[in-house]
C-alpha positions as CSV (number, residue, x, y, z in Angstrom):
1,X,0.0,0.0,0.0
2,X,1.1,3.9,-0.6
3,X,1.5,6.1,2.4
4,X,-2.0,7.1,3.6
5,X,-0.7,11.0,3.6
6,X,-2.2,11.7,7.0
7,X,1.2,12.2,8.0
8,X,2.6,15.2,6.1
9,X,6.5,14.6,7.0
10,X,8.7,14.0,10.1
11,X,9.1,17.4,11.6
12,X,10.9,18.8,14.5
13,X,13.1,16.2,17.2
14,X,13.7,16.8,20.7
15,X,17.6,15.4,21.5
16,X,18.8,15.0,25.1
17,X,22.3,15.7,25.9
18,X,24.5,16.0,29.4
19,X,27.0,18.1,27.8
20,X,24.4,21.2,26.7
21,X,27.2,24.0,25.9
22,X,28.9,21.8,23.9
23,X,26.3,20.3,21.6
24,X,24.7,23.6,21.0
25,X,28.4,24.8,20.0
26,X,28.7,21.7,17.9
27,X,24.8,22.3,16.1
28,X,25.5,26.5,15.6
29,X,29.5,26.3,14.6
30,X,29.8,22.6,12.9
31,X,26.2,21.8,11.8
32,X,25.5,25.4,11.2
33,X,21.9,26.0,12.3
34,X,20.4,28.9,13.8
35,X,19.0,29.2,17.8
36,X,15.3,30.7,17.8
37,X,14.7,30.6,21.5
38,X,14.5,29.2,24.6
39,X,12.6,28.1,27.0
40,X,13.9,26.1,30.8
41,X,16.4,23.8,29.7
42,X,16.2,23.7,26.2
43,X,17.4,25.5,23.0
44,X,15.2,25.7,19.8
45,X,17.8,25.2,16.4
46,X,16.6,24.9,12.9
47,X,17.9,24.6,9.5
48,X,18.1,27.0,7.2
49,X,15.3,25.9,4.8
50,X,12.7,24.6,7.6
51,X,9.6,26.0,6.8
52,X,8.7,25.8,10.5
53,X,10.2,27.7,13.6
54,X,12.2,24.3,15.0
55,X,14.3,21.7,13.5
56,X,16.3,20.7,16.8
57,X,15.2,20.9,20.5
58,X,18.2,20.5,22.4
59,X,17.5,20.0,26.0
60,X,19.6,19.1,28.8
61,X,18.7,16.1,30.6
62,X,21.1,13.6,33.0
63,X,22.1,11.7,29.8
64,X,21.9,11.5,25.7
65,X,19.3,10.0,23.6
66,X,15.9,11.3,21.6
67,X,13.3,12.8,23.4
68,X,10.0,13.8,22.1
69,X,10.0,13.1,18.0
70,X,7.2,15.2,16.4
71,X,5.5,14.3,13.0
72,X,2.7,17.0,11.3
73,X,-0.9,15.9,10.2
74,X,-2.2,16.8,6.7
75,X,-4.6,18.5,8.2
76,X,-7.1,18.7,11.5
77,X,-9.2,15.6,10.3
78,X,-5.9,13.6,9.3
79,X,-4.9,14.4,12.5
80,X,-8.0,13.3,14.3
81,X,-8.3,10.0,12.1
82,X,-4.6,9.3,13.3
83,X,-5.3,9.9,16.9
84,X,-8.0,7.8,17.3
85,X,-5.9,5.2,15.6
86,X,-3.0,5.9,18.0
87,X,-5.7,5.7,20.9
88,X,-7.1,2.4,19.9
89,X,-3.1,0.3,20.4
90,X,-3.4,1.6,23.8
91,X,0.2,3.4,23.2
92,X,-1.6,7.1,23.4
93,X,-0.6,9.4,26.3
94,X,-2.6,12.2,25.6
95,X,-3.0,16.0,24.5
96,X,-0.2,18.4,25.5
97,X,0.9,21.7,24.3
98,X,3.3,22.3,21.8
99,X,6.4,23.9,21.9
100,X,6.7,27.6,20.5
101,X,5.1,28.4,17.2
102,X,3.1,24.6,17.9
103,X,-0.3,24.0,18.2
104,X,-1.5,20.9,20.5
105,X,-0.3,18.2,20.0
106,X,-1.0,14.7,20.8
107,X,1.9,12.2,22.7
108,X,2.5,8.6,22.3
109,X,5.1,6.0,22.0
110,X,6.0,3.3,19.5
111,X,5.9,-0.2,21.0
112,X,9.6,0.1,21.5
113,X,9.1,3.2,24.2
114,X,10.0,6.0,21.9
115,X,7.8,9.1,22.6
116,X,5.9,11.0,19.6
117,X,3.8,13.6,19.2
118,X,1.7,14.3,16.1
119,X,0.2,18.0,15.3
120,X,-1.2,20.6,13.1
121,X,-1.4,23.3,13.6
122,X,1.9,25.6,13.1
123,X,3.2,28.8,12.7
124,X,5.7,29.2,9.6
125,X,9.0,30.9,10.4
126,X,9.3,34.6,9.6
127,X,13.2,35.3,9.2
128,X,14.1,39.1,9.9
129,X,17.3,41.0,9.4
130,X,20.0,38.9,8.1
131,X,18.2,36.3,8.3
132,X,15.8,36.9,5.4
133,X,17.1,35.3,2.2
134,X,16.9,36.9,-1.3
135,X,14.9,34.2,-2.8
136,X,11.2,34.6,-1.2
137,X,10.8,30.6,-1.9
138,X,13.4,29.9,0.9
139,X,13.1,29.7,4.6
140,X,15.7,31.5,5.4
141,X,19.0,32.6,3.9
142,X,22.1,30.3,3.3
143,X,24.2,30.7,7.0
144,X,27.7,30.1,5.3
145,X,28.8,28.6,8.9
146,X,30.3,25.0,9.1
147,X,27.9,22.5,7.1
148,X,24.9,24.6,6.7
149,X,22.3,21.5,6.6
150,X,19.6,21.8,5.1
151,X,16.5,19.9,6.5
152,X,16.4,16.8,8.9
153,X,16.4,14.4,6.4
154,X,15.3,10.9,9.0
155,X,15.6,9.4,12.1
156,X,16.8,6.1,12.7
157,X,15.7,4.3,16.4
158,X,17.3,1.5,17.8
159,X,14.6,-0.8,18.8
160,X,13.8,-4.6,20.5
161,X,11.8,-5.5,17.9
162,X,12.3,-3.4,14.4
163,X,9.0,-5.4,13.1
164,X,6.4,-4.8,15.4
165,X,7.4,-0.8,15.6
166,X,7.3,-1.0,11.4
167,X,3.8,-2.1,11.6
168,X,2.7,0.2,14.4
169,X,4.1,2.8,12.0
170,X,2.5,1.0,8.8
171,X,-1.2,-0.2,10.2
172,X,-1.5,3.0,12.8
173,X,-0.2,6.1,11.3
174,X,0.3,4.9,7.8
175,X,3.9,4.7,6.4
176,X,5.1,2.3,3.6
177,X,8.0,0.0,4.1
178,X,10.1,1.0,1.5
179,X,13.6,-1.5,2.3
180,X,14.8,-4.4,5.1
181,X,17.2,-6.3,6.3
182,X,16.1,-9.7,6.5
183,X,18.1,-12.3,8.7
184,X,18.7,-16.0,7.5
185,X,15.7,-16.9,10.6
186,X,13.3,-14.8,8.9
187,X,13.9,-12.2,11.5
188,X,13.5,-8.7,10.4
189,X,16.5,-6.6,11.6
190,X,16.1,-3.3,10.2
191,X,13.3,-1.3,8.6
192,X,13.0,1.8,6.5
193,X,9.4,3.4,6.2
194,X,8.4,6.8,4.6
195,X,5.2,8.8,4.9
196,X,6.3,11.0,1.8
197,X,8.0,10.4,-1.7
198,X,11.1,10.4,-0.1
199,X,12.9,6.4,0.6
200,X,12.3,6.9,4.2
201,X,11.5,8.9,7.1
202,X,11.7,6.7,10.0
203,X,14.2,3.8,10.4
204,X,14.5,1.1,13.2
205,X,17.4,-1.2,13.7
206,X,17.8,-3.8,16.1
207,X,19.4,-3.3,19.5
208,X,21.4,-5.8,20.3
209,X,21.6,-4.9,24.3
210,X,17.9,-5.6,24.0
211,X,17.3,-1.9,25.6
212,X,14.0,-0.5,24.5
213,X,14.0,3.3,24.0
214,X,17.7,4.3,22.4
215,X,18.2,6.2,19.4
216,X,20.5,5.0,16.8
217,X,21.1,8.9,15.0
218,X,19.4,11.9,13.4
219,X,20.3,12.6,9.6
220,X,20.5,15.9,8.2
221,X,20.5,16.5,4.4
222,X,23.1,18.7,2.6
223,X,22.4,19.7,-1.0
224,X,25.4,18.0,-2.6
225,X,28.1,15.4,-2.2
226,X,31.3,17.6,-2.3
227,X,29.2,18.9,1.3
228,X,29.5,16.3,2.9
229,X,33.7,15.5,1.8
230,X,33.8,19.7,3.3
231,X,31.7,18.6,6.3
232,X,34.5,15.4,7.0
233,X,37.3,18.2,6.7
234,X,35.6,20.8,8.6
235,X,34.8,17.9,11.4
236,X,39.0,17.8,10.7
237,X,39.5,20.8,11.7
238,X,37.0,21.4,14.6
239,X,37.8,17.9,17.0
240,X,34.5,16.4,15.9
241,X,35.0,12.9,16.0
242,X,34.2,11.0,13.2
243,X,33.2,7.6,13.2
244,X,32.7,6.3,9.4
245,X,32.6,7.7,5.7
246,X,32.1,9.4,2.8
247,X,31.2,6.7,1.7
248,X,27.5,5.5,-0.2
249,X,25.1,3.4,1.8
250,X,24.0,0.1,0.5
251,X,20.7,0.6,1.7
252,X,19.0,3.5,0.3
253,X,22.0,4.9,-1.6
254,X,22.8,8.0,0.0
255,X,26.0,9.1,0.7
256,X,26.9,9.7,4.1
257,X,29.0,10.7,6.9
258,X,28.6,10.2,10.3
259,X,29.9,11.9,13.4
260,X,29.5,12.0,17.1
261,X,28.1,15.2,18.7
262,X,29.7,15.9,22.4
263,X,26.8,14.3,24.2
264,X,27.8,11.0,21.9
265,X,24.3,11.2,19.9
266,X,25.5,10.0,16.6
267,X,24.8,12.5,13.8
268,X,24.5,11.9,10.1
269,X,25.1,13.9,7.5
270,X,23.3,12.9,4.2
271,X,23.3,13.5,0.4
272,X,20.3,11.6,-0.1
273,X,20.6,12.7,-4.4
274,X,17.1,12.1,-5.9
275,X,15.9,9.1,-5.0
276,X,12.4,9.3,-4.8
277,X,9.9,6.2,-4.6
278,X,6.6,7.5,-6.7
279,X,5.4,4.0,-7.4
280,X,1.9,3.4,-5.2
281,X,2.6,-0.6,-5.7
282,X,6.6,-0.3,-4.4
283,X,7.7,-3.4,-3.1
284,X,10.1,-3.5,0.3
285,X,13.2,-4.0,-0.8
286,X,14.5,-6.9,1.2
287,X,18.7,-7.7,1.8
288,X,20.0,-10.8,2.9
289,X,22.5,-11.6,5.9
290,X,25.2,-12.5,2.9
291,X,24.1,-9.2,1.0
292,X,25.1,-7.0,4.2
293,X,28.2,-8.6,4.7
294,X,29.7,-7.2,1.7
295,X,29.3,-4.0,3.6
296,X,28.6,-0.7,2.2
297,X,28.3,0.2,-1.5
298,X,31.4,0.5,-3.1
299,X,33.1,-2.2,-0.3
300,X,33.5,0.2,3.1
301,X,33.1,-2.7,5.8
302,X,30.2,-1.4,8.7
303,X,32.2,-0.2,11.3
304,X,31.6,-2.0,14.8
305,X,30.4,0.8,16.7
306,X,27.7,1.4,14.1
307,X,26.4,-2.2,15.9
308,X,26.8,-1.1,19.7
309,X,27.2,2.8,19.6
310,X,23.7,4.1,20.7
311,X,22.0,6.7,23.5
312,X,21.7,6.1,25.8
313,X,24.7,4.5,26.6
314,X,24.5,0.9,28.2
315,X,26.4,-1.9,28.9
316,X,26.4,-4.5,26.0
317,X,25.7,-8.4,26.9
318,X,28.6,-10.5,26.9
């Protein structure tokens, strides 16, 4: 089946971190996004060409991971229809209000733990000063600063079971599976879904601690490949530690570099080209055991961290 289009897109993340100077350094000087406000412990960032005030919530909390993830209805009766669909699994929490420039909106969690919320109302961003770009079809203008990304392109969760969270996301708020990794048991150990025309919005791969709740990383796009080669020598020059690429994904096919942000949140950064899935009858994509193996696209073996690296942090069975 297609997307249902109640969900518009993935929109804004919340992201916890223990080290709050220095991952809002690391998101205004590397990633090159803008602040727009505050409020208690948390900072609001957002891309340049975000049509909406917030990209990034960066809170401080007592250790790293994903907060809140928020998605945005169609409209109010989507956004109904996917409520009392939320409602009926049990995994609803209730209505809350929304963060600046953010209607109501309603919470819940996958079966994995992770908490969402789903909105629609919204108030777009109004840049002023030097903010305000020359082209009236653009957020906001180019920053120029470090990577300068341009949108959050996905979020990928680690989870305890990537199936049963693929078809909460498929039967309850309507995504389509789009690829999957497909273990010799049958098991399915990864899972890409979309609720656009983009290959995915929402990823989950199997935590092998077995801990419910983590978050694997946050991907940002960047409007070409030679960004992401300037983002691996400006992550050179600036101490950010970088854990694997350029290289192309496999999976998807974008090309990719990924970092770790001072908290340890793992951050990619994502040429995702122009692959779009348009076809209503797509197939899922599924890869073999012996078909991940050969690693990443042109041969780059998977790092081992990519495996046990997640955030929270905790202790891995022996």
């Amino acid at each position: 089946m297609p997307p249902l289009h109640d969900i518009a897109h993935l929109a804004h993340i919340e992201l916890l971190t223990h080290k709050p100077e220095e991952s809002l350094d690391f998101f205004v000087r590397y990633l090159g996004m803008t602040e727009n406000g505050s409020s208690g412990d948390s900072v609001f960032l957002r891309a340049w060409d975000d049509y909406e005030n917030t990209t990034i919530k960066l809170t401080a909390a007592a250790q790293p991971g994903v907060g809140r993830t928020n998605f945005r209805a169609s409209t109010p009766e989507a956004l109904q229809r996917r409520v009392a669909a939320i409602e009926a699994t049990g995994l609803g929490k209730g209505w809350q209000d929304g963060d600046p420039g953010y209607g109501p909106v309603y919470v819940f969690t996958d079966p994995d733990g992770h908490e969402m919320g789903v909105y629609y109302e919204t108030a777009w961003y109004q840049p002023e000063g030097d903010l305000k770009p020359a082209l009236k079809n653009q957020a906001q203008a180019y920053p120029g600063r470090g990577v300068s990304v341009r949108r959050i392109d996905h979020i990928n969760y680690l989870g305890v079971n990537p199936q049963e969270n693929r078809d909460f996301f498929v039967d309850t708020l309507g995504a389509m599976t789009t690829e999957q990794i497909v273990l010799d048991s049958g098991e399915i150990a990864g899972t890409w879904t979309t609720f656009t025309n983009q290959g995915y919005n929402a990823v989950w791969t199997k935590d092998k601690t077995g801990t419910a709740g983590r978050l694997h990383h946050i991907s940002f796009a960047v409007d070409s490949r030679d960004d992401i080669i300037r983002a691996a020598d400006l992550a050179l020059e600036q101490g950010v530690h970088i854990e694997t690429g350029p290289h192309k994904h496999t999976i998807q096919q974008s090309f990719f570099l990924y970092v770790w942000e001072p908290a340890g949140n793992r951050i990619e950064l994502d040429n995702p080209a122009a692959r779009l899935v348009f076809a209503p009858d797509w197939q899922p994509v599924d890869w073999s055991e012996a078909e991940r193996a050969k690693g990443q696209a042109w041969g780059l073996k998977t790092i081992d961290s990519f495996h046990t690296h997640g955030t929270p942090p905790v202790q891995a069975p022996q």
